[in-house]
One Martini backbone bead per residue (centre of mass of N, CA, C, O) as a GRO file, in nm:
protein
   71
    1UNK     BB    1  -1.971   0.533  -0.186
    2UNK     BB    2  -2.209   0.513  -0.371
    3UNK     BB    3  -2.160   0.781  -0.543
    4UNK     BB    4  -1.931   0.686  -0.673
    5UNK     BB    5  -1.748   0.688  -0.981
    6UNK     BB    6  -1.654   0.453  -1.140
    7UNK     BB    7  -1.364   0.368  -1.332
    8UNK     BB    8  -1.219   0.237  -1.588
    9UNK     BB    9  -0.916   0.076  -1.635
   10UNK     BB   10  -0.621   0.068  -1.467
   11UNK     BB   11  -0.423  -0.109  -1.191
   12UNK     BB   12  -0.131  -0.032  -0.977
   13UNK     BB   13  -0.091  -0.189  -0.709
   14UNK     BB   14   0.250  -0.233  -0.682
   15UNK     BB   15   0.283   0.098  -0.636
   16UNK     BB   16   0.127   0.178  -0.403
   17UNK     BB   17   0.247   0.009  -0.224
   18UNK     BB   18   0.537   0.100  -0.250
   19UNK     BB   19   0.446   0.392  -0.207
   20UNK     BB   20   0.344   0.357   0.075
   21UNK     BB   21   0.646   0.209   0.192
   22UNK     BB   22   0.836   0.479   0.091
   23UNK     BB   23   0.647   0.788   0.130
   24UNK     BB   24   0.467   0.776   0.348
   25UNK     BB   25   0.611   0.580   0.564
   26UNK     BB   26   0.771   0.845   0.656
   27UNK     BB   27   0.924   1.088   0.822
   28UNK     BB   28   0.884   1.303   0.600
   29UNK     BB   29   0.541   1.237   0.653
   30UNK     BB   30   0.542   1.196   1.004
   31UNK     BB   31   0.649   0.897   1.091
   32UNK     BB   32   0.669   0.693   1.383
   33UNK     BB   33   0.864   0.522   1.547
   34UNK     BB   34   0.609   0.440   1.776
   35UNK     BB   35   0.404   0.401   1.560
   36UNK     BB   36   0.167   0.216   1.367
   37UNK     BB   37   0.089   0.104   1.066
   38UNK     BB   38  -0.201   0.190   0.840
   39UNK     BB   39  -0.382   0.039   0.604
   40UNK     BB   40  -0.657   0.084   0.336
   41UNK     BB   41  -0.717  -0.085   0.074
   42UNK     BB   42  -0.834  -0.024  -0.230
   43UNK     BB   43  -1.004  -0.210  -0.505
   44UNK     BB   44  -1.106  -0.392  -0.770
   45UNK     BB   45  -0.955  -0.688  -0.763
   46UNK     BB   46  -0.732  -0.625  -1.098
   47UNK     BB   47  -0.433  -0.612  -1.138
   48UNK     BB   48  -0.328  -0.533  -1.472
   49UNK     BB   49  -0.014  -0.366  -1.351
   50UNK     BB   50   0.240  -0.545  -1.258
   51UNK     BB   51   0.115  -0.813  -1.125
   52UNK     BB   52   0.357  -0.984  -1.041
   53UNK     BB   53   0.403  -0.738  -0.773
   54UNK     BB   54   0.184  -0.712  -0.592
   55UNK     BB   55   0.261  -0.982  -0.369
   56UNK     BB   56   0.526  -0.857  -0.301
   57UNK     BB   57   0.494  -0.579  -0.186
   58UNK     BB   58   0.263  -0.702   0.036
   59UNK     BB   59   0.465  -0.827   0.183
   60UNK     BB   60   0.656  -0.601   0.221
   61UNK     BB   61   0.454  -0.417   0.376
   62UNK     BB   62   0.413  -0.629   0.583
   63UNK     BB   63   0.702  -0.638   0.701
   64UNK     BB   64   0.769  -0.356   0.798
   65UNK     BB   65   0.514  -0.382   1.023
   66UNK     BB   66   0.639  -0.583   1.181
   67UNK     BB   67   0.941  -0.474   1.224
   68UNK     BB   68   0.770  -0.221   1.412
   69UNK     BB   69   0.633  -0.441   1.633
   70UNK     BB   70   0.936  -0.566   1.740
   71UNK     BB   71   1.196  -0.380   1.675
   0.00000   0.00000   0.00000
């Protein structure tokens, strides 16, 4: 991690959480429901684009999570 070289930017962390929750934990891209999904986002922890939906997503995703827990 320490030689990861930072580069300043835009950063639309609700979109990536979207794509996290529509493309990837999808049963086309390996998705088992019987196992349950994790994810560990990383972040600038300044989102500021779309910043509005960043924690509403945040809870769809882990709402689906839930969801996936209680069956």
């Amino acid at each position: 991690m320490e030689r990861l070289q930072y580069v300043r930017g835009r950063t639309n962390t609700a979109e990536a959480l979207l794509y996290l929750r529509t493309e990837m934990f999808t049963p086309f891209n390996g998705d088992r429901p019987d196992v349950p999904n994790y994810a560990v986002v990383i972040t600038d922890g300044e989102s500021n684009i779309n910043e509005e939906n960043t924690l509403p997503e945040a809870i769809n995703a882990r709402s689906v999570s839930e969801e996936e827990e209680t069956g």
